[in-house]
Structures are given as structure tokens and as C-alpha cells.
DOBAMI-168392 format. One line per 4 residues: number of its first residue (from 0); their letters; for each residue x, y, z of C-alpha. Coordinates in nm, 2 decimals. Layout:
REM residues N
NUM	A	X Y Z | ...
This chain:
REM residues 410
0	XXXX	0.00 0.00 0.00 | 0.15 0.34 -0.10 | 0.20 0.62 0.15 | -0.03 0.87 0.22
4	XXXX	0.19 1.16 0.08 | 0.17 1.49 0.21 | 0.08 1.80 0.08 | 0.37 1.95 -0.12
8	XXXX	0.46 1.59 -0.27 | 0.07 1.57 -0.40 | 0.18 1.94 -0.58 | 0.52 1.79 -0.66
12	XXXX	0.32 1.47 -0.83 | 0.07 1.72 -1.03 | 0.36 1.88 -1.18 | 0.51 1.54 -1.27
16	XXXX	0.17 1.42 -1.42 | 0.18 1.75 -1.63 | 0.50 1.65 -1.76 | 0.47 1.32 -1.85
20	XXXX	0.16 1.40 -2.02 | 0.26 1.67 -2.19 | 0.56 1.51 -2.32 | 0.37 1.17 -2.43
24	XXXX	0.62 0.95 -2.17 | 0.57 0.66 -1.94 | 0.72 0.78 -1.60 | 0.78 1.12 -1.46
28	XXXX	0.96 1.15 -1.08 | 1.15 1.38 -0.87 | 1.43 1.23 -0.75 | 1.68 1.34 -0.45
32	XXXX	2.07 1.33 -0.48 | 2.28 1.29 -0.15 | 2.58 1.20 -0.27 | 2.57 0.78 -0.27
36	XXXX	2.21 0.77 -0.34 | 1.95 0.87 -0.61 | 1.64 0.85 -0.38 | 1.28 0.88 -0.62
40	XXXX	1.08 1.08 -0.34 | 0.79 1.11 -0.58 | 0.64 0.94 -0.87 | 0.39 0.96 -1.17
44	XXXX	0.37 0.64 -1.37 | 0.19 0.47 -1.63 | 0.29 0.16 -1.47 | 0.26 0.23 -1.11
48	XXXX	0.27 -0.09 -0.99 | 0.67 -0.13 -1.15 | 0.76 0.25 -1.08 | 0.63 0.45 -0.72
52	XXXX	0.78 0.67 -0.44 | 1.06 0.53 -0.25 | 1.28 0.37 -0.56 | 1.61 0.41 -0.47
56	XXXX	1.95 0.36 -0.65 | 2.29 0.40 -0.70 | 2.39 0.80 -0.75 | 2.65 0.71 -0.97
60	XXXX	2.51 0.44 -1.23 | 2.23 0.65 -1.27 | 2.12 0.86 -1.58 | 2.04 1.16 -1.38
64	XXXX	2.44 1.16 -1.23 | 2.53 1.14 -1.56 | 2.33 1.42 -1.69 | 2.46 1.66 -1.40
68	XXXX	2.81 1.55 -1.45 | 2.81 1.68 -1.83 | 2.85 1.30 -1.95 | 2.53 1.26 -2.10
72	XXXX	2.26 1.50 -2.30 | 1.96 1.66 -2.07 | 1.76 1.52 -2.39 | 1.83 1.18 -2.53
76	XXXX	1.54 1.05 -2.77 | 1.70 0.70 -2.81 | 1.96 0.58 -2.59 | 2.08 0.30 -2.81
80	XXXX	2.25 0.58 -3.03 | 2.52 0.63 -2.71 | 2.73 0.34 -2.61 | 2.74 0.52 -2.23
84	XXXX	2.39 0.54 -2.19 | 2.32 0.16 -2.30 | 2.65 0.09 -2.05 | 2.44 0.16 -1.76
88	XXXX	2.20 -0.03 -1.56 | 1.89 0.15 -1.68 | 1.90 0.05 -1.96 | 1.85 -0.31 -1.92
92	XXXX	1.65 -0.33 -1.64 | 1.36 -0.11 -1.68 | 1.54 -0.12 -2.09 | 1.48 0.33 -2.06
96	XXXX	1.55 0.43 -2.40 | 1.42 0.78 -2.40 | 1.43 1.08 -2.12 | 1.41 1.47 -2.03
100	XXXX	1.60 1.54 -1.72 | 1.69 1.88 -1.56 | 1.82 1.98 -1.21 | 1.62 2.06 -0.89
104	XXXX	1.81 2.34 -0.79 | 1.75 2.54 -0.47 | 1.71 2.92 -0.44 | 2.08 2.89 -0.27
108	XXXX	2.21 2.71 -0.61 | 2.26 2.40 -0.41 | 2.14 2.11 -0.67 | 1.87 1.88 -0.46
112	XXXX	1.76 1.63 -0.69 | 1.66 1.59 -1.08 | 1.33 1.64 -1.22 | 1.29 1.34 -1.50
116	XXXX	1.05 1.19 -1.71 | 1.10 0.89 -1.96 | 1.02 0.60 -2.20 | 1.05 0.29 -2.25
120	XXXX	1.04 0.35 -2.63 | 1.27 0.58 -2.85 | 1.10 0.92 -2.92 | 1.25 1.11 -3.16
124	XXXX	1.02 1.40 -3.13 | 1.20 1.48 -2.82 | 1.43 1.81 -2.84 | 1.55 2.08 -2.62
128	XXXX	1.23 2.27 -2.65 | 1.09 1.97 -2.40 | 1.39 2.04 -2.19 | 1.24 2.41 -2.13
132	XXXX	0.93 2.27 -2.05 | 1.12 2.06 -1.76 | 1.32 2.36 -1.65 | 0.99 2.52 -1.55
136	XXXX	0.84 2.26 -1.38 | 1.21 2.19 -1.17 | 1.13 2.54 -1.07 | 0.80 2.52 -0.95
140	XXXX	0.89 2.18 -0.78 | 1.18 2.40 -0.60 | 0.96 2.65 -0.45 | 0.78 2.41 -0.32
144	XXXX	1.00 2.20 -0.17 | 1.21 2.48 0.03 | 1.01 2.56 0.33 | 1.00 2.16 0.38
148	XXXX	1.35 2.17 0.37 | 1.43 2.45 0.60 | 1.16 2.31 0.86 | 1.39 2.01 0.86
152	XXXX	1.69 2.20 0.84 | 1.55 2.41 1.14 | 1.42 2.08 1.36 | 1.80 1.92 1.29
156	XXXX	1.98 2.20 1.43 | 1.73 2.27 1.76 | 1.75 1.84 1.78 | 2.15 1.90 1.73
160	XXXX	2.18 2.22 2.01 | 1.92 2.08 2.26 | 2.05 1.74 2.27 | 2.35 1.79 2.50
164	XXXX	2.10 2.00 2.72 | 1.87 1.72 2.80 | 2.16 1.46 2.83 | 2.33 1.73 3.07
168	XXXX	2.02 1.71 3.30 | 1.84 2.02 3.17 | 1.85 2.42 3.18 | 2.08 2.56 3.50
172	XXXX	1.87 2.72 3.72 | 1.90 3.02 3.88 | 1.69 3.24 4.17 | 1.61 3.58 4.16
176	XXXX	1.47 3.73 4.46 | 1.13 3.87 4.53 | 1.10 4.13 4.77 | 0.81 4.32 5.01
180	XXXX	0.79 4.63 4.87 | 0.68 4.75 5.22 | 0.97 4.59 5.42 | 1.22 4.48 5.16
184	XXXX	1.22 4.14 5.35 | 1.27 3.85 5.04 | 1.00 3.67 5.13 | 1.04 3.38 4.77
188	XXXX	1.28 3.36 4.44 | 1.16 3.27 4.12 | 1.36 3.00 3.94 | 1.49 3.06 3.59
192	XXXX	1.64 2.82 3.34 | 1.96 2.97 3.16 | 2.07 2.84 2.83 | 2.41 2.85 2.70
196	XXXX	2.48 3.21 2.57 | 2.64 3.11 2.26 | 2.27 3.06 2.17 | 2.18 3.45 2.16
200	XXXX	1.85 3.34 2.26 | 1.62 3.38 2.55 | 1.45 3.11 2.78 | 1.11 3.14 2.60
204	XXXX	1.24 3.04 2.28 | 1.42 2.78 2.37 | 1.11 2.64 2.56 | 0.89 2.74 2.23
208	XXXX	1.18 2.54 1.98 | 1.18 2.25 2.20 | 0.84 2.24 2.23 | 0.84 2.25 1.84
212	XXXX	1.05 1.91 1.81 | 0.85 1.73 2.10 | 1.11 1.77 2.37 | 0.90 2.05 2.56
216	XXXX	0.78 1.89 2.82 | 1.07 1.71 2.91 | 1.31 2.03 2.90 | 1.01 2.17 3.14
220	XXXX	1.03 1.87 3.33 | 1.37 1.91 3.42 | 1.40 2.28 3.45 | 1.14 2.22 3.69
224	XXXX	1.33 1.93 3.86 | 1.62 2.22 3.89 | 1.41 2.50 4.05 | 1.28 2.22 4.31
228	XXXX	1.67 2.13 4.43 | 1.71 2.51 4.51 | 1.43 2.44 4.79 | 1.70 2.27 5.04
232	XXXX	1.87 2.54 5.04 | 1.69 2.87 5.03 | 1.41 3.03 5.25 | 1.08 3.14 5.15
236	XXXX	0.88 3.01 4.82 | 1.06 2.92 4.55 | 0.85 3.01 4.23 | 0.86 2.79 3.94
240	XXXX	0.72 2.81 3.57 | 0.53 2.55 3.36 | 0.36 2.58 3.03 | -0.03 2.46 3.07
244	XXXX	0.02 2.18 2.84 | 0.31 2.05 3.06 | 0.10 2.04 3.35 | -0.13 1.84 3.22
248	XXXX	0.15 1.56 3.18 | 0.12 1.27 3.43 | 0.48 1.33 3.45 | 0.44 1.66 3.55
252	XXXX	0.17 1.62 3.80 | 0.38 1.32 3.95 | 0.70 1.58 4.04 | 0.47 1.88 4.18
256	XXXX	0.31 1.59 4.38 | 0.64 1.50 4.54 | 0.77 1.81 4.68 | 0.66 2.06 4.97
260	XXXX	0.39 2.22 4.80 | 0.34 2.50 5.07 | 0.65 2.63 4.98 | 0.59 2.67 4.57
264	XXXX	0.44 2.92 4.37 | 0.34 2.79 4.02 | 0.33 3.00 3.75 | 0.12 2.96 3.46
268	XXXX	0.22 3.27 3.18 | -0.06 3.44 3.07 | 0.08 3.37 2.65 | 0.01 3.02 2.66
272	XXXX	-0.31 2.92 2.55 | -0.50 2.69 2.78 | -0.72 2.46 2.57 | -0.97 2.33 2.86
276	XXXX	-1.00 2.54 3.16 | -1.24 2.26 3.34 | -0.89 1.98 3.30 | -0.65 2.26 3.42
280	XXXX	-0.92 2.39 3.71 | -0.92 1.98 3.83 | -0.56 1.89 3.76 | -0.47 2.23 4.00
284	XXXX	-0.67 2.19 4.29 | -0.57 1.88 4.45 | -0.25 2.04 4.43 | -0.37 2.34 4.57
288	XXXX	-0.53 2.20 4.85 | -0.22 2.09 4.96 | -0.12 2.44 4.98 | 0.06 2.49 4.63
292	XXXX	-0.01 2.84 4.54 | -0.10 2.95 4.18 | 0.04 3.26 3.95 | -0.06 3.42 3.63
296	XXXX	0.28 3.55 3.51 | 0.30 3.83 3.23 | -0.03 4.00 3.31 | -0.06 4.31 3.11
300	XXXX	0.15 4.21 2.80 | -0.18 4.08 2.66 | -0.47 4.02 2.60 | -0.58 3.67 2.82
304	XXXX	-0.48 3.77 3.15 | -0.82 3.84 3.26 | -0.95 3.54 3.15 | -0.64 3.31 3.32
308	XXXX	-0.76 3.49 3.66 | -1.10 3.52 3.66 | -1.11 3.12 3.55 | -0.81 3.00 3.79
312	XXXX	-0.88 3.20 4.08 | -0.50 3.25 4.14 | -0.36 3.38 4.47 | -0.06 3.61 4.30
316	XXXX	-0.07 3.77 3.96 | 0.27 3.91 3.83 | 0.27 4.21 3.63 | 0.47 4.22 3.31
320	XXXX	0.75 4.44 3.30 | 0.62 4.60 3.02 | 0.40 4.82 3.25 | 0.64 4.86 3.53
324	XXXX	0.91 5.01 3.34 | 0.91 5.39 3.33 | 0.63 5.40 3.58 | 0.71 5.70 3.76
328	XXXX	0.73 5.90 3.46 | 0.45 5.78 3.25 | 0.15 5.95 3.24 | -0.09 5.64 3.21
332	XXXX	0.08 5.36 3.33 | 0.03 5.46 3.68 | -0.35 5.42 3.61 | -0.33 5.09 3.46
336	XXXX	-0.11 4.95 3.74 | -0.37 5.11 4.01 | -0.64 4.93 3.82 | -0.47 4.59 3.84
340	XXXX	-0.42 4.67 4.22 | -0.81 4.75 4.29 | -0.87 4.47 4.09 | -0.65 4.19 4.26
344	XXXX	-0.69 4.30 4.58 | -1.05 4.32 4.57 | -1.01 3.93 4.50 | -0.78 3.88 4.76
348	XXXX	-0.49 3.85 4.51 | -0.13 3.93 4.57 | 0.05 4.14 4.32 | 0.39 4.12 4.20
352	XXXX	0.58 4.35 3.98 | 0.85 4.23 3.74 | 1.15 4.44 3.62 | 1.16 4.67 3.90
356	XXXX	1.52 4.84 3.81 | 1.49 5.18 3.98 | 1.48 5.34 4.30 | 1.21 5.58 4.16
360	XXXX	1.01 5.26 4.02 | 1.01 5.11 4.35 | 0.87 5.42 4.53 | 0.60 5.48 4.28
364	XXXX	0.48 5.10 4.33 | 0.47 5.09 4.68 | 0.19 5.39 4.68 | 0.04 5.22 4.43
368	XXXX	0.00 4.94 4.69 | 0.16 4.66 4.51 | 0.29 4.40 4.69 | 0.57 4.22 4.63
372	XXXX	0.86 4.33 4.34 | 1.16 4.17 4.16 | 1.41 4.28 3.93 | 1.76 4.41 3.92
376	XXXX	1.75 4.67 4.18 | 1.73 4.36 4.46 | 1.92 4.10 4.26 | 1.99 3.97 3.96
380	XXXX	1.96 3.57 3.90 | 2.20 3.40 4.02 | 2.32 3.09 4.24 | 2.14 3.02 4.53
384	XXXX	2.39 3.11 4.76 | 2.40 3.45 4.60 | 2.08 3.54 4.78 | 2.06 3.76 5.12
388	XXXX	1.94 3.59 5.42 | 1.56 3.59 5.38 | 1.54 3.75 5.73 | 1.78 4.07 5.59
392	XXXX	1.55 4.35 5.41 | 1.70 4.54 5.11 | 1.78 4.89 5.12 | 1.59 5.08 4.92
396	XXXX	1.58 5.46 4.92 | 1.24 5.60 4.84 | 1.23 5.94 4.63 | 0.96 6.15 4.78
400	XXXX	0.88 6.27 4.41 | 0.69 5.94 4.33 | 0.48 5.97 4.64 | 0.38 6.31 4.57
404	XXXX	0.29 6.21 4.23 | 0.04 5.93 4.33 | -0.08 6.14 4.56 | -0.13 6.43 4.34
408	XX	-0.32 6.17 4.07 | -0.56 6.04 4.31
């Protein structure tokens, strides 16, 4: 039974019929060159029970090699008329005695593959004009087979960078602190994975390429499994993050269920789309009953948050940086922030702010009446012996100028 072929090899296979059709022959393919081996990835044939996808062959005894190499004519109406073609194996076994061939070549002039159609009967009306006729549908056929290559280009380098990672045990983990904003007593530390920096890329979108190659959840899994090995040896919560599909895994739910849940705050970002609230709802409060605590991280930097809290019901929502920076300067985000305060605390919500990098950004927050705050101005992530003792409250000067100015807007 053949394969169900995919969508760009039933385009690749139109194009083929067209032009072994068009050009009155018996078999048309596409064929893929790698250096040892002529692979015939798709087929059209009059005889499809001889000739279908798969075929493979020998690169060099082939026709196509011979073609590229400049050894034998792109056109070639009857093959008995050249001792080298009737040499090779082709033309004994299936006896080809006629063929059009042209190269496959990418948009990067790399050659992939041939396109070829030919006969089992000498045709002499077969010229160079045919050979055009090829040349356009080898074009076509590359357009459409690039973005299939550079997804599998993509997938073999993330498989190539990531592997080392997962053998390695995972992401290292470091804590940031989070801080009263009344106090400046670090009351928990959020655990974040770190990828090598050769990368150039951030934690997100390493999780999002993983994710893309099905290793998501298990790169979660043991970013996770590094956040919860900080607990032995910090105080206070240590707050972890986990995609909502990840969650979901029995795998997942199996870890969480092992460790002191009292002293974990989960985070669920507010960008991840959650496909059943009900199974998330039911897979979180057993948990939560035994005194995990729940997050929506990133609210404000779109458009779900509302929806993650008013169906979750979470005891902390951590505002995105993107409305923190700048606050005591910006007209309006002093508003919105205000807004998610009322809001929280009128459900009995805790609010963290993220990115909090400046003396005068920490002032204007703490008249806001948020919370808790993180960011570089108490720590940057690091090792878990880089943290204060929890008992120790940061200094903080507070600029009376941010004060005045929440005062002056209410």
C-alpha cells in the first residue's frame, strides 16, 4: 500500500503528471541526490505498480548523475544511439530508452535532486524545446519543496543544540529574589532556566523550539526538577514556571506531587493558551489544596490575563514588565497599574511586579499598593547562595517625588 503523501509531494506529483503528459512519456519523478544515493521521493507512472515513491539507486550508475556531471545530453530521444547510456543499468532493467532530465536546484544554487520523465520507447520527437518545459516545472517543484527543507533544516539544528542540554540534565537554574515592597524582607525567588549564551537566545524560545521538536515537556520537566533542588537550600517560596500543556503531563503532575507544595508558587504565563479550563481547574486543585499556590505571570502584555484569573482563581498575579518600566514618569501607566491593584486585591490577590530596576520605580509602586517586586535593583539571578538571608530587608531609598505624584493623581 503506498503512502499517504503529504501535501507539497501531491503538488510535486501534479507537476510530474503535467509532464509526463505533456511530453507523451511513461514515467515522470522527482528524484533526491545525496551523494551515494539517487532516492525517487515522488512518482507519476503509467505503470505504477513497477515504478512509485521510495525507488532508490545507486547516484552514480544513474542517468540523472550522468546528466549533471556533463557525460550525458539533458535530452536523449534514443539511448541506443550512445554506447554510455546503454552501458548503464537502466537500460537493461527497466530497458529506458528515452528521457528529459533537468536539475532541482535550490534558491541557494545547491542542486537537490533531478526532475525526470522517460520512456521505455525511443522518441524522436523529443528536443530541447521539452527540456524548457522541464526547466519550469524543476522550478515550481523547488519552490515548493524549500520551506519543507528549512523546517527540517530548522528541527536538525534545535535536535543537534538541545541534545547535549537534555543529556546534561536540563537548563541551569538560577533564583532571583522577590521582595516586600513595604519591608524589603525577600520573602520567595523565582527559578529561571539559563541556556548557553552562545545561543543568543532567550528562555522562552528555547522552551517554544523544544516544544516545536516534542522535547517541551521534558526540557520543562527538568527545568522544573532544577528549581525544586534550590528548595533545600533557600528560604521562603521558590517560584517555578510550567507551560499549561506541561502540566497536564502525568509526569508533571507526578514531580509537583512529590515536593513541599506550601512552599511553591506555580506560575502559569498568561501567553500560553490553555485549551480546557475545566482539565486545568481539576488537575490544580488537589494540588492546591495541599497548599501549592498558583500565578498568572506576564499580566498586562496581553490580552488573556483576565481570562487566566477570573477562570483560575490565582492567589498572586505578576505584572509584566512592560507596565512597570518607566512608571514613575509615564502618564498612564500609573492608572493601569492602580487598576490591576483594585482589581486583585478586591479578590484577595497578591501582586507582584516584574523588572523593578529603579529606586524611583520602586517608590511609585509601593503607593500604588503593590505587593511584592523583583528585578535588578534587589538582585539579579544567580546561584542560590547569591541570595541575602531571607530575614535581611534590602535597602531601598524611596524618592519622595513618586509619592507626591500618586498622591497628586488620586
Amino acid at each position: 500500500m503506498r503512502r499517504q503523501r503529504s501535501a507539497s509531494e501531491q503538488q510535486i506529483a501534479e507537476l510530474l503528471q503535467t509532464a509526463r503528459k505533456s511530453l507523451r512519456l511513461s514515467v515522470a519523478f522527482l528524484s533526491r541526490m545525496d551523494g551515494t544515493t539517487q532516492h525517487l521521493e515522488v512518482v507519476d507512472s503509467a505503470i505504477p505498480l513497477v515504478f512509485s515513491d521510495g525507488i532508490t539507486q545507486k547516484q552514480e550508475t544513474t542517468f540523472c548523475q550522468h546528466v549533471l556531471d556533463g557525460r550525458l545530453p539533458a535530452v536523449m530521444p534514443d539511448m541506443r544511439r550512445s554506447p554510455l547510456a546503454m552501458s548503464l543499468p537502466v537500460a537493461r532493467i527497466p530497458r529506458i530508452r528515452s528521457y528529459v532530465t533537468t536539475p532541482v536546484v535550490l534558491s541557494d544554487g545547491s542542486v537537490y535532486g533531478t526532475l525526470c520523465a522517460f520512456g521505455f520507447t525511443s522518441d524522436p520527437e523529443l528536443t530541447t524545446r521539452d527540456k524548457s518545459l522541464m526547466d519550469v516545472l524543476a522550478g515550481a517543484a523547488s519552490v515548493i519543496i524549500e520551506p519543507g527543507l528549512r523546517d527540517q533544516r530548522q528541527r536538525t539544528e534545535i535536535e543537534q543544540r538541545l541534545g547535549p542540554v537534555l543529556a546534561d540534565g536540563g537548563p541551569t537554574v538560577v533564583l532571583q529574589p522577590i521582595v516586600d515592597l513595604g519591608t524589603g524582607v525577600r520573602v520567595g525567588a523565582e527559578a529561571l532556566a539559563r541556556f548557553p549564551a552562545a545561543w543568543g537566545k532567550a528562555p522562552d524560545v528555547c522552551f517554544a523550539e523544544a516544544h516545536s521538536i516534542g522535547a517541551g515537556d521534558h526540557l520543562e520537566l527538568l527545568a522544573l526538577r532544577g528549581a525544586a533542588a534550590h528548595l533545600a537550600t533557600v528560604g521562603g517560596y521558590v517560584s517555578m514556571n510550567v507551560s499549561p500543556a506541561t502540566l497536564l503531563t502525568p509526569e508533571c503532575l507526578e514531580l509537583l506531587s512529590s515536593l513541599p507544595l506550601p512552599r511553591i508558587l506555580l506560575e502559569l504565563s498568561e501567553h500560553d493558551q490553555v485549551e480546557d479550563y475545566a482539565v486545568l481547574t481539576a488537575v490544580l486543585e488537589p494540588l492546591r489544596a495541599r497548599g501549592m499556590q498558583l500565578a498568572i505571570d506576564d499580566v498586562g502584555a496581553g490580552f488573556s490575563s483576565l481570562r487566566h484569573i477570573v477562570v483560575t482563581s490565582p492567589d498572586v498575579i505578576k505584572m509584566d514588565r512592560s507596565i512597570i518600566t518607566g512608571i514613575d514618569t509615564d502618564p498612564v501607566l500609573p492608572k493601569l497599574v492602580s487598576s490591576l491593584v483594585a482589581f486583585a486585591h478586591g479578590c484577595d490577590v497578591r501582586v507582584v511586579a516584574e523588572g523593578v530596576e529603579t529606586p524611583a520605580e520602586h517608590a511609585m509602586l509601593r503607593a500604588l499598593g503593590v505587593d511584592l517586586g523583583q528585578g535588578w535593583l534587589f538582585g539579579r539571578p544567580g546561584p542560590a547562595a547569591a541570595l541575602v538571608d531571607p530575614d535581611a530587608a534590602v535597602q531601598v531609598p524611596t524618592p519622595r517625588r513618586a509619592t507626591e505624584q500618586v498622591n497628586a493623581q488620586a
